[in-house]
Z-matrix of the N, CA and C atoms (Angstrom, degrees):
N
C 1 1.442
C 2 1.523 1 110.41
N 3 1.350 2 102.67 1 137.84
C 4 1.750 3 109.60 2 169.15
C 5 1.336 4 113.08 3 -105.86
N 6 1.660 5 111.63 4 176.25
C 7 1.102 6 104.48 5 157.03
C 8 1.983 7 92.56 6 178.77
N 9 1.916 8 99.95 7 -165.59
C 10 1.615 9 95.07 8 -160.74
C 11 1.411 10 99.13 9 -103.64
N 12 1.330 11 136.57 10 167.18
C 13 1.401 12 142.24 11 160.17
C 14 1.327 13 92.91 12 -143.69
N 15 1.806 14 81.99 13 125.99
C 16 1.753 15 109.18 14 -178.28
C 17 1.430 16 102.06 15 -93.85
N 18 1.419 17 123.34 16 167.20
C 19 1.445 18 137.09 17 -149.70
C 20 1.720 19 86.26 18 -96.86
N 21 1.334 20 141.22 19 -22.89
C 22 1.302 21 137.19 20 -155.13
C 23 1.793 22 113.20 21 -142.96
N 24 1.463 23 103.56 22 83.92
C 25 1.505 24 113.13 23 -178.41
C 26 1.562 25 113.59 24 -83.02
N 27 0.965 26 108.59 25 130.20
C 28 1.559 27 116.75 26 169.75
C 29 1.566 28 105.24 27 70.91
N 30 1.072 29 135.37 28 54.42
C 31 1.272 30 117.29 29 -167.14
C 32 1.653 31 84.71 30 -149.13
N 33 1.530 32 125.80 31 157.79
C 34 1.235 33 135.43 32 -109.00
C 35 2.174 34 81.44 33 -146.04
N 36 1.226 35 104.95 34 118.37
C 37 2.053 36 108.68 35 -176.74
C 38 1.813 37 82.97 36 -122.92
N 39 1.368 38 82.72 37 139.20
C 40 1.356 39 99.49 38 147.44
C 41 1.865 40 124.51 39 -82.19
N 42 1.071 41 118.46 40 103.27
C 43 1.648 42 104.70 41 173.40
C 44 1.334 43 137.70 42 -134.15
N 45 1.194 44 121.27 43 139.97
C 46 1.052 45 126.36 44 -152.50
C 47 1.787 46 100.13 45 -116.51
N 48 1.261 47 110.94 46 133.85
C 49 1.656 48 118.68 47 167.83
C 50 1.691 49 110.54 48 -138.31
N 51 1.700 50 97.80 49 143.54
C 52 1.679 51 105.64 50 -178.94
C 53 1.351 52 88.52 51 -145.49
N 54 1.512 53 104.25 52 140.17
C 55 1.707 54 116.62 53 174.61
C 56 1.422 55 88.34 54 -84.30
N 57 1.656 56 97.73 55 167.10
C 58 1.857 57 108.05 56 179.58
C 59 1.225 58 116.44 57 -70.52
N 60 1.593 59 129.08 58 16.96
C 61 0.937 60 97.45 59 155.95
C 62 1.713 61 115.61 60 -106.33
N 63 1.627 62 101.48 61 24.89
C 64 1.275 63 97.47 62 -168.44
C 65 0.976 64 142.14 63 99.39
N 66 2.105 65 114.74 64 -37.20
C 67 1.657 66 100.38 65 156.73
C 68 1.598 67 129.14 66 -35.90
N 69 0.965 68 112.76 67 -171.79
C 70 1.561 69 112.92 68 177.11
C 71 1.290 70 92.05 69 -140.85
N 72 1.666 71 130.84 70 140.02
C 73 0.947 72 148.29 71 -131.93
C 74 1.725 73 98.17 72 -156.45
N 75 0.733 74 114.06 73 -44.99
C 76 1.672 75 126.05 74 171.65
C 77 1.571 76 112.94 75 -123.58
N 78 1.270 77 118.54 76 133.60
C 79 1.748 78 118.92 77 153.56
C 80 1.868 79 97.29 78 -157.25
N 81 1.360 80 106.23 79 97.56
C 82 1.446 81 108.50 80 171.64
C 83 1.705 82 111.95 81 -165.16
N 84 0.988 83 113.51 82 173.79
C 85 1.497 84 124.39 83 -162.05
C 86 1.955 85 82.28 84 -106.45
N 87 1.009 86 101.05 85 123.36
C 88 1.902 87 105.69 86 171.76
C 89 1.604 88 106.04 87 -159.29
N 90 1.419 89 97.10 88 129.86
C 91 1.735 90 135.84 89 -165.53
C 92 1.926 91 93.34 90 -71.93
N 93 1.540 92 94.29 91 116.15
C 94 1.527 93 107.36 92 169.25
C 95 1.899 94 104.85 93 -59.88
N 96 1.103 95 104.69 94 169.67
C 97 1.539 96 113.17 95 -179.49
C 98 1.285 97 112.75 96 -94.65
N 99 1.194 98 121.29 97 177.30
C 100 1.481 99 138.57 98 -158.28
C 101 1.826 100 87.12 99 -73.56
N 102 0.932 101 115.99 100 -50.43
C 103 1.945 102 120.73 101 178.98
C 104 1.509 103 102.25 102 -58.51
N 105 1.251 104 135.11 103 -23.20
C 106 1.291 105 121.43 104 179.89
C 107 1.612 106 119.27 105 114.97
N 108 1.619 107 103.71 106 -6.81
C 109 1.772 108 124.19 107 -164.16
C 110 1.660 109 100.97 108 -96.15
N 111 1.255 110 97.98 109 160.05
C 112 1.615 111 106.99 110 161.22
C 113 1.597 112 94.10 111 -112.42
N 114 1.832 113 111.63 112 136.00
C 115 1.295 114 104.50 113 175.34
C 116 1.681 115 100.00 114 -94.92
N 117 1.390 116 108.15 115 149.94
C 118 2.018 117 96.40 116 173.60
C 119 1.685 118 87.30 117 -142.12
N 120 1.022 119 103.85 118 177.78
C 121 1.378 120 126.88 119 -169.17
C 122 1.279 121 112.99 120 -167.71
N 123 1.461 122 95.35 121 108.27
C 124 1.875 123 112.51 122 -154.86
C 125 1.955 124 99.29 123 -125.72
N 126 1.175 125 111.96 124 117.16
C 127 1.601 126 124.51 125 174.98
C 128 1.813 127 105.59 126 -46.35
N 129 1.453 128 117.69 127 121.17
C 130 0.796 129 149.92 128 -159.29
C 131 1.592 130 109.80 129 -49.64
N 132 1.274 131 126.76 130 161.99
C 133 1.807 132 130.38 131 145.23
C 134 2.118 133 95.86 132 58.11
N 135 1.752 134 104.22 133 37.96
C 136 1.293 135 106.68 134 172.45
C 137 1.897 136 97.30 135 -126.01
N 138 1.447 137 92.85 136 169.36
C 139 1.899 138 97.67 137 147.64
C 140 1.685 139 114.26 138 -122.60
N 141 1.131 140 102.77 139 161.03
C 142 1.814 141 102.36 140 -168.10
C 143 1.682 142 95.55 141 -136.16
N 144 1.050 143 107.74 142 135.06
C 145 1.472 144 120.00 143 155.85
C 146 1.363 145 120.14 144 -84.54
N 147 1.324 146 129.17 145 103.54
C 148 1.398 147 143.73 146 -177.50
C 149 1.661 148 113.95 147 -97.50
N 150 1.432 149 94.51 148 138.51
C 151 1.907 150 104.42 149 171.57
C 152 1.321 151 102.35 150 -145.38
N 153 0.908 152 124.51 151 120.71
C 154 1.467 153 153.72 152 158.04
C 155 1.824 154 109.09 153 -90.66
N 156 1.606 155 101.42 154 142.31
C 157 1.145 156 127.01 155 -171.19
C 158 1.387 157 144.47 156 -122.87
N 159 0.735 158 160.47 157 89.33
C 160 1.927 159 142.36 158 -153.09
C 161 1.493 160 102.55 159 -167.51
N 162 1.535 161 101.84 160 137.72
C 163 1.284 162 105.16 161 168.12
C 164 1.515 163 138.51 162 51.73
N 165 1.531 164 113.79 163 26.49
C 166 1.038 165 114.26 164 -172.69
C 167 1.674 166 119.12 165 82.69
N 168 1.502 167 102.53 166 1.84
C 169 1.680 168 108.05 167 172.07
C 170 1.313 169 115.14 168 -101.13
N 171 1.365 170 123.18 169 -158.53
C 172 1.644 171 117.68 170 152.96
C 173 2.049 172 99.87 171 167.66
N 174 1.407 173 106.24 172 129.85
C 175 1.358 174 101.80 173 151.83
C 176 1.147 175 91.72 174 -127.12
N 177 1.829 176 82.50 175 165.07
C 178 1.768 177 136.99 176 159.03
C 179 1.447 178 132.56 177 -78.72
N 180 0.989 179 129.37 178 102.67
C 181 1.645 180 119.52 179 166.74
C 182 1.453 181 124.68 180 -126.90
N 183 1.153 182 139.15 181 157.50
C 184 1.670 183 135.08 182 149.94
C 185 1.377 184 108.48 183 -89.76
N 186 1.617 185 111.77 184 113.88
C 187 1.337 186 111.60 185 153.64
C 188 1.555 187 126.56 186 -107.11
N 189 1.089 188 107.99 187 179.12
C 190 1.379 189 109.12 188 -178.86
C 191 1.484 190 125.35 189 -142.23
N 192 1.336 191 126.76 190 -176.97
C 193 1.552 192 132.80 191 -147.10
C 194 1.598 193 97.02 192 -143.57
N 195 1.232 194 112.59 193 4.70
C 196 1.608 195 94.27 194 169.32
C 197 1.041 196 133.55 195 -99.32
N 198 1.564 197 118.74 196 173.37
C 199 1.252 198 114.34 197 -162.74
C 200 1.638 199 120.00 198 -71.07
N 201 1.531 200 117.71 199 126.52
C 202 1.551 201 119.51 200 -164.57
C 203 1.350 202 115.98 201 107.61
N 204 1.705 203 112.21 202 -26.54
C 205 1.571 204 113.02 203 169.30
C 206 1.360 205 111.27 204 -32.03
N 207 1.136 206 128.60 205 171.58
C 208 1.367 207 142.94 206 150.08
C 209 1.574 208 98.35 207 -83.61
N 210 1.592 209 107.73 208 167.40
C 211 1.274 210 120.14 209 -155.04
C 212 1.257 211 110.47 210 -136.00
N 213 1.187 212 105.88 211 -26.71
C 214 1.585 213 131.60 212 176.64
C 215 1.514 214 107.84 213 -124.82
N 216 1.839 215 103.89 214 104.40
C 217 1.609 216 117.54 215 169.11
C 218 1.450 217 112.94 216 -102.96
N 219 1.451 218 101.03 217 112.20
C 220 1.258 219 121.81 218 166.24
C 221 1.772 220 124.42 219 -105.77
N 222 1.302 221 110.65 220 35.77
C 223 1.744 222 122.22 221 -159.86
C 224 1.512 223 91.99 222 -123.30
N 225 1.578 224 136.44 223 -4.96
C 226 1.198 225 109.29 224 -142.95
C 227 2.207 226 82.04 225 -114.33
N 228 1.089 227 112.39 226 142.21
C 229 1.530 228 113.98 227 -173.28
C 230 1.774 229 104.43 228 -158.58
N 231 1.665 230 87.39 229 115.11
C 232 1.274 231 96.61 230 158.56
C 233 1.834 232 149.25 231 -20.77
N 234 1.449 233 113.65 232 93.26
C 235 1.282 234 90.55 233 172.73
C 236 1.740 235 144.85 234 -121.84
């Protein structure tokens, strides 16, 4: 068996998510996992504007919920 180990265990992001039309769907501070990941669970066949936070850093991305997405984002890095 494989699997990923993220650079930042147990440690505490601010994040924020809004689908395009702008609701906001997420705004809370939630503790990455022992692997280093934030798990989320986002309603399907949308796109979301994501911001992540820590320490005086922060990225931006649009992800998405459709079918063929990737499921596992490993592109997104603090700056």
């Amino acid at each position: 068996m494989t699997g990923c180990q993220g650079e930042m265990e147990n440690e505490e992001f601010d994040v924020y998510i809004e689908d395009s039309e702008g609701k906001v769907i997420l705004d809370k501070t939630l503790k990455s996992q022992s692997n280093g990941f934030i798990d989320l669970w986002l309603p399907r066949d949308k796109t979301y504007r994501t911001k992540i936070e820590y320490g005086g850093k922060m990225v931006e991305a649009e992800l998405s919920t459709i079918e063929g997405d990737n499921t596992c984002i490993t592109t997104m890095q603090l700056r």
